[in-house]
C-alpha positions in Angstrom: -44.1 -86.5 -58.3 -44.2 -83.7 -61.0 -43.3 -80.4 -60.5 -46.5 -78.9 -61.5 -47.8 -81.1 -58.6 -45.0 -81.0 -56.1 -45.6 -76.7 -56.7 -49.0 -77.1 -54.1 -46.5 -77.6 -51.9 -44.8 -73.9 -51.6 -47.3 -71.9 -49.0 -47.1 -68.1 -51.0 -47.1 -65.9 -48.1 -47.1 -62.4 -49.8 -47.7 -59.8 -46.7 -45.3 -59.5 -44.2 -41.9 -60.0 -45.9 -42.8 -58.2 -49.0 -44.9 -54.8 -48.2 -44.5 -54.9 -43.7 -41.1 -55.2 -43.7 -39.8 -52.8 -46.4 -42.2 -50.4 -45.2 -40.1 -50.9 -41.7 -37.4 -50.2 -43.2 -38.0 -47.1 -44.7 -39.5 -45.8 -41.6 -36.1 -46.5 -39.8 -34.3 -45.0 -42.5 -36.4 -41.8 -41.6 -35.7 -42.1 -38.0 -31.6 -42.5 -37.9 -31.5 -40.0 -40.9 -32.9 -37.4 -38.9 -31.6 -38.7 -35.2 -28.2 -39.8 -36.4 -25.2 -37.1 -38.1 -23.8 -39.7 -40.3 -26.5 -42.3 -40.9 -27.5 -41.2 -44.1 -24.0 -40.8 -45.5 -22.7 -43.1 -48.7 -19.9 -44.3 -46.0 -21.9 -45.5 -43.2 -24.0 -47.4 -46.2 -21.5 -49.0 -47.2 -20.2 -50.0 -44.2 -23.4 -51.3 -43.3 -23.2 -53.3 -46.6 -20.1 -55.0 -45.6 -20.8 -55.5 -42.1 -24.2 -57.3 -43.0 -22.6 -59.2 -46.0 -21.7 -62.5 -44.0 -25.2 -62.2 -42.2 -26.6 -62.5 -45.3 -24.5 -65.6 -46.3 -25.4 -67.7 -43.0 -28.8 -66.4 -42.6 -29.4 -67.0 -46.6 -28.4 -70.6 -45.8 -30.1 -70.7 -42.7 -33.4 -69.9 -44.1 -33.4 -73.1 -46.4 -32.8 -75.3 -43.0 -35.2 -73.5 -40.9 -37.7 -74.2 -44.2 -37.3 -78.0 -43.5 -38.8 -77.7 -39.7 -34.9 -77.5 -38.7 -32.8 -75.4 -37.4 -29.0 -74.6 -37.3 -27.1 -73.6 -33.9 -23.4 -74.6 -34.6 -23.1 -71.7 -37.5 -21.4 -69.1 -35.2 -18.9 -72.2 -34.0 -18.1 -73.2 -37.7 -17.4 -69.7 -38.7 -14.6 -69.9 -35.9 -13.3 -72.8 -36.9 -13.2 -71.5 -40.5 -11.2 -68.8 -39.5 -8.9 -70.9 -37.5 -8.2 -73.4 -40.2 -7.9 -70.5 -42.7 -5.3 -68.2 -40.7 -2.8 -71.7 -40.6 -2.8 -72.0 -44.4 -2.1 -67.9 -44.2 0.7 -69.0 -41.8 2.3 -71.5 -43.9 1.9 -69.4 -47.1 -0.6 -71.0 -48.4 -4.4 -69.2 -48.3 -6.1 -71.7 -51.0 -5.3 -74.3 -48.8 -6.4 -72.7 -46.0 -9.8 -72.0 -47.5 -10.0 -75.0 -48.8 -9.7 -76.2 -45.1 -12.3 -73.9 -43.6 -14.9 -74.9 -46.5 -14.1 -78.6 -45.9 -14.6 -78.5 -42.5 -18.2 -76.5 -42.9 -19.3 -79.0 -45.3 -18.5 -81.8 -42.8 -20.1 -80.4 -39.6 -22.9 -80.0 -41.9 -23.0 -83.4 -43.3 -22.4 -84.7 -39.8 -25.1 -82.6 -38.7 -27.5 -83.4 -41.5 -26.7 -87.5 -41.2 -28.4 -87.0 -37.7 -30.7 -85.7 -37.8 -32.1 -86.6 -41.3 -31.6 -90.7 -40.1 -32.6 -90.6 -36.8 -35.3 -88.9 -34.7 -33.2 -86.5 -32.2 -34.3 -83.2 -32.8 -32.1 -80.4 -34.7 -32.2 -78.2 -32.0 -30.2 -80.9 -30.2 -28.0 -82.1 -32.3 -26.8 -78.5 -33.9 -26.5 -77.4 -30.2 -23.9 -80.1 -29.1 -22.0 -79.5 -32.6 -21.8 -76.3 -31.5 -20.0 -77.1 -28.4 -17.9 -79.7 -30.3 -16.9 -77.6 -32.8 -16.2 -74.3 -31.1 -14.0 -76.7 -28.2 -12.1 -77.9 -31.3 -11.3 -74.2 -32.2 -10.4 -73.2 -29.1 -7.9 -76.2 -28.7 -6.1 -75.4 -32.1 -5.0 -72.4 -31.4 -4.9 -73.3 -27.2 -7.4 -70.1 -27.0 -5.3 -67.9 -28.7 -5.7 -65.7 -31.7 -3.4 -66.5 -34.8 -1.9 -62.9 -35.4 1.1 -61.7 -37.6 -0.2 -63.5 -41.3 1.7 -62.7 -44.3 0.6 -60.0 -46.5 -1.6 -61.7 -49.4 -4.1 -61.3 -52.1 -6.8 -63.1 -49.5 -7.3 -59.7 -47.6 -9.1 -58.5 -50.6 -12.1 -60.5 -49.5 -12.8 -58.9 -46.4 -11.8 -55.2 -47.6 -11.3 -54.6 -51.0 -14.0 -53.7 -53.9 -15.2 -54.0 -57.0 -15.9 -50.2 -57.7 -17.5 -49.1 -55.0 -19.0 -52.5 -54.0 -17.5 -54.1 -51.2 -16.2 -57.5 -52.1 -17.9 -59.2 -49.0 -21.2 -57.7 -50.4 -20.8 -59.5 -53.9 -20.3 -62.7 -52.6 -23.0 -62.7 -50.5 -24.8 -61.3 -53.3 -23.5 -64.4 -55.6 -24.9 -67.0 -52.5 -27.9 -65.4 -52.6 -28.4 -65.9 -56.5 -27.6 -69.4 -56.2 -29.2 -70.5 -53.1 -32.5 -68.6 -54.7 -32.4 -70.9 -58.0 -31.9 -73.9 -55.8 -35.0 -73.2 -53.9 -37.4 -71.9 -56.3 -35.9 -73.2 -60.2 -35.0 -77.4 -59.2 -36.5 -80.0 -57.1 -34.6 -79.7 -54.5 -36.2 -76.4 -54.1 -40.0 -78.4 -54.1 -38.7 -81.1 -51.6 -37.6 -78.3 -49.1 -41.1 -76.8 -48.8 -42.1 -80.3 -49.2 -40.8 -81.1 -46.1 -41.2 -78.6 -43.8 -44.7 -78.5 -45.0 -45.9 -81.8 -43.7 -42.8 -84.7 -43.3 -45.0 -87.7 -43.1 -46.9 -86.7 -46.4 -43.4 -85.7 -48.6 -42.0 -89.2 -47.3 -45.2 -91.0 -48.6 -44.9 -89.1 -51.7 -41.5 -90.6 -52.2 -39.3 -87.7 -51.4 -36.2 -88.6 -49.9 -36.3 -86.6 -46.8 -33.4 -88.0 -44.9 -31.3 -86.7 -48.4 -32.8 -83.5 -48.6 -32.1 -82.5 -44.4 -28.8 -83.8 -45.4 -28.7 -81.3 -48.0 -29.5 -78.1 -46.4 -27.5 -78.6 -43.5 -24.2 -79.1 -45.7 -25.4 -75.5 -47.3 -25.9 -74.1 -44.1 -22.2 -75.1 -42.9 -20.9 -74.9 -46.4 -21.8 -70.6 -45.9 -21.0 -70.5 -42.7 -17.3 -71.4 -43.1 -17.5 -68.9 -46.5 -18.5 -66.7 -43.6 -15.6 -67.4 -41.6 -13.0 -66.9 -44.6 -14.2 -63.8 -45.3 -14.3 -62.4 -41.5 -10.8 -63.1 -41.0 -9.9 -61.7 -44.4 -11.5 -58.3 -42.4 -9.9 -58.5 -39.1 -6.3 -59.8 -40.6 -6.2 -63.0 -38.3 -7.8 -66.6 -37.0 -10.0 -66.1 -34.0 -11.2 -69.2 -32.3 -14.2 -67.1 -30.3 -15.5 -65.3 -34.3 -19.0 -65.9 -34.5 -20.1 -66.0 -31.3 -24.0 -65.1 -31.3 -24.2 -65.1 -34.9 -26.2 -68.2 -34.9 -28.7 -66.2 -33.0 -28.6 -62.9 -35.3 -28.9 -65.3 -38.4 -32.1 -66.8 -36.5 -33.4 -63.4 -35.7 -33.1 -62.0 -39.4 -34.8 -65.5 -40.6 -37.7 -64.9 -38.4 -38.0 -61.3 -38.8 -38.0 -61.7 -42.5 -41.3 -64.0 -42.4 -40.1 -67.4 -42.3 -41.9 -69.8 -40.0 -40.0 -71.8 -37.2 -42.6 -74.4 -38.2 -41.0 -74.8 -41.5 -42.4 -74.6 -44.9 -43.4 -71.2 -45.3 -40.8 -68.3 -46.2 -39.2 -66.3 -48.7 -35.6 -65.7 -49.4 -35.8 -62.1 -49.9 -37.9 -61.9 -46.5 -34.7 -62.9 -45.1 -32.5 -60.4 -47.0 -35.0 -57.8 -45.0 -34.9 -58.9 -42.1 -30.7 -58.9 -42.1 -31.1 -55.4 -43.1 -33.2 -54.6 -40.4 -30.8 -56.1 -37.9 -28.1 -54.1 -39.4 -29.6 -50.6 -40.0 -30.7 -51.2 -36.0 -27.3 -51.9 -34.8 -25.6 -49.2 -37.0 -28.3 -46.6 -36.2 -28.4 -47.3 -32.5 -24.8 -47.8 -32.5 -24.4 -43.9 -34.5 -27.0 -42.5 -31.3 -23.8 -44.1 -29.0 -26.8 -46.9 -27.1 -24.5 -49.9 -25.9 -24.5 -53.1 -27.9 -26.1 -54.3 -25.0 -29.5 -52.2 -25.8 -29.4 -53.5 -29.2 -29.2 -56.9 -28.6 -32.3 -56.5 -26.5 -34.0 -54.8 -28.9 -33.0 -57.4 -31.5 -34.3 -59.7 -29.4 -37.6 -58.4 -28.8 -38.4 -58.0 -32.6 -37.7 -61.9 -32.8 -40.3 -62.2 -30.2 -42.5 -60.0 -32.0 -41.8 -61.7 -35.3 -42.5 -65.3 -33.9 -46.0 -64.0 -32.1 -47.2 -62.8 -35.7 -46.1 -66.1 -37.3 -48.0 -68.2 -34.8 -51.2 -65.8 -35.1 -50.8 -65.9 -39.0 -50.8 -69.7 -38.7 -53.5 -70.5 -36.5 -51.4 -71.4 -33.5 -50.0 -74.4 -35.0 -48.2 -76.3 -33.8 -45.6 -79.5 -34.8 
């Protein structure tokens, strides 16, 4: 399978993610900046930067999964068991190790994750749910449900707040991620046997793409960022937390969806992605700056996924796999 051929299979979906969205954007931008004092202040965007920055990791890595027809719901857990395993090598004096830890264990949920469901028919939804479960229990009975405080002053801080100028460091890794992740989709094969797959299964296994591999693939990503995720959120709040992440499965789904990719997989864009984290962040930030509960802002997060998913079904025809 050539790449010149193997190309029919990327769906270009030009409308939503890359005129609807930013236009979306800039009409929120309008609205906080004249409801909210702050919003339009250099420090409130770069906090937004640096709160958005691990969204945009998992979410990144998300989108490549949710482009195979799959689907990732043990993120938020992995991210706490990332932080857990991190904060004990910050204990014993040691932060490589404990990164090393954190991305080890990422990269195994997501092979274990990816081994499933790419060899055997139970469907992603189910097997990323009880890895979730698995996953966050084993958190929780590290630590026996309790926070890791008191870690050792070290260099690994930096990654949750320090900078690089005025870039937050959080921000450049994402940004790094992103770069990568983006010439793995669209400059290799691997890339071409994502879209492959989520595009029609059957036909990219009779075309001799190793589907099984590929699903095995994009869930070690997906797990791989979202224990980056976790290093880099207990590098901000200065300790392991066995209950980090919660929900961020969900918000990583959200800003997927939002930014144009189909649940259905096979159609999407990267960048659409990138939007639609923004847009969950400049609504949480705004909303949050107006002082409406969290509360408000998940349900309003919540109904643009709705929204997002109606106009991806109507796009497509009602569809359906």
């Amino acid at each position: 399978m050539t790449i010149d051929t193997a190309s029919r299979w990327r769906v270009r979906w030009p409308g939503w993610e890359v005129a609807g969205l930013p236009a979306v954007l800039v009409a929120l931008f309008v609205l906080f900046s004249v409801l909210a004092p702050n919003f339009a202040e250099v420090t409130n965007f770069t906090n937004v930067a640096r709160q958005v920055a691990v969204l945009a990791l998992i979410a990144t890595a998300q989108t490549v999964v949710i482009l195979t027809a799959g689907i990732d719901l043990s993120v938020g857990s992995v991210v706490a068991l990332a932080s857990v395993l991190t904060a004990i090598g910050l204990r014993e004096g040691n932060p490589t190790l404990g990164i090393a830890m954190a991305l080890g264990a990422g990269l195994l949920v997501g092979a274990v994750n990816g081994a499933i469901i790419g060899f055997t028919s139970v469907a992603p939804f189910i097997v990323t749910l009880g890895m979730l479960s698995i996953v966050s229990g084993t958190a929780l009975t590290i630590t026996n449900g309790d926070p890791i405080f008191e870690l050792p002053d070290s260099w690994f801080f930096n990654l949750g707040i320090g900078f690089v100028g005025p870039v937050p460091i959080p921000v450049i890794i994402a940004a790094v991620v992103f770069a990568l992740i983006w010439i793995l989709l669209y400059r290799t094969r691997m890339g071409i046997h994502v879209y492959a797959v989520g595009g029609n299964e059957q036909a990219a296994n009779l075309a001799g793409i190793a589907v099984a591999r590929t699903k095995l693939q994009v869930y070690m990503l997906s797990g791989l960022c979202a224990a980056l995720g976790g290093v880099i959120l207990t590098a901000r709040v200065h300790s392991g937390q066995p209950l980090l992440g919660q929900g961020m499965e969900l918000n990583a789904v959200a800003a997927v969806v939002i930014g144009g990719t189909s649940l259905f997989g096979g159609r999407g864009r990267l960048i659409g992605t990138i939007y639609g984290v923004l847009l969950v962040g400049i609504v949480s930030n705004g909303l949050d700056l107006l002082g409406i509960s969290t509360f408000i802002q998940r349900i309003v997060i919540g109904a643009a996924t709705i929204g997002a998913v109606l106009l991806t079904v109507m796009r497509e025809g009602g569809r359906k796999r």
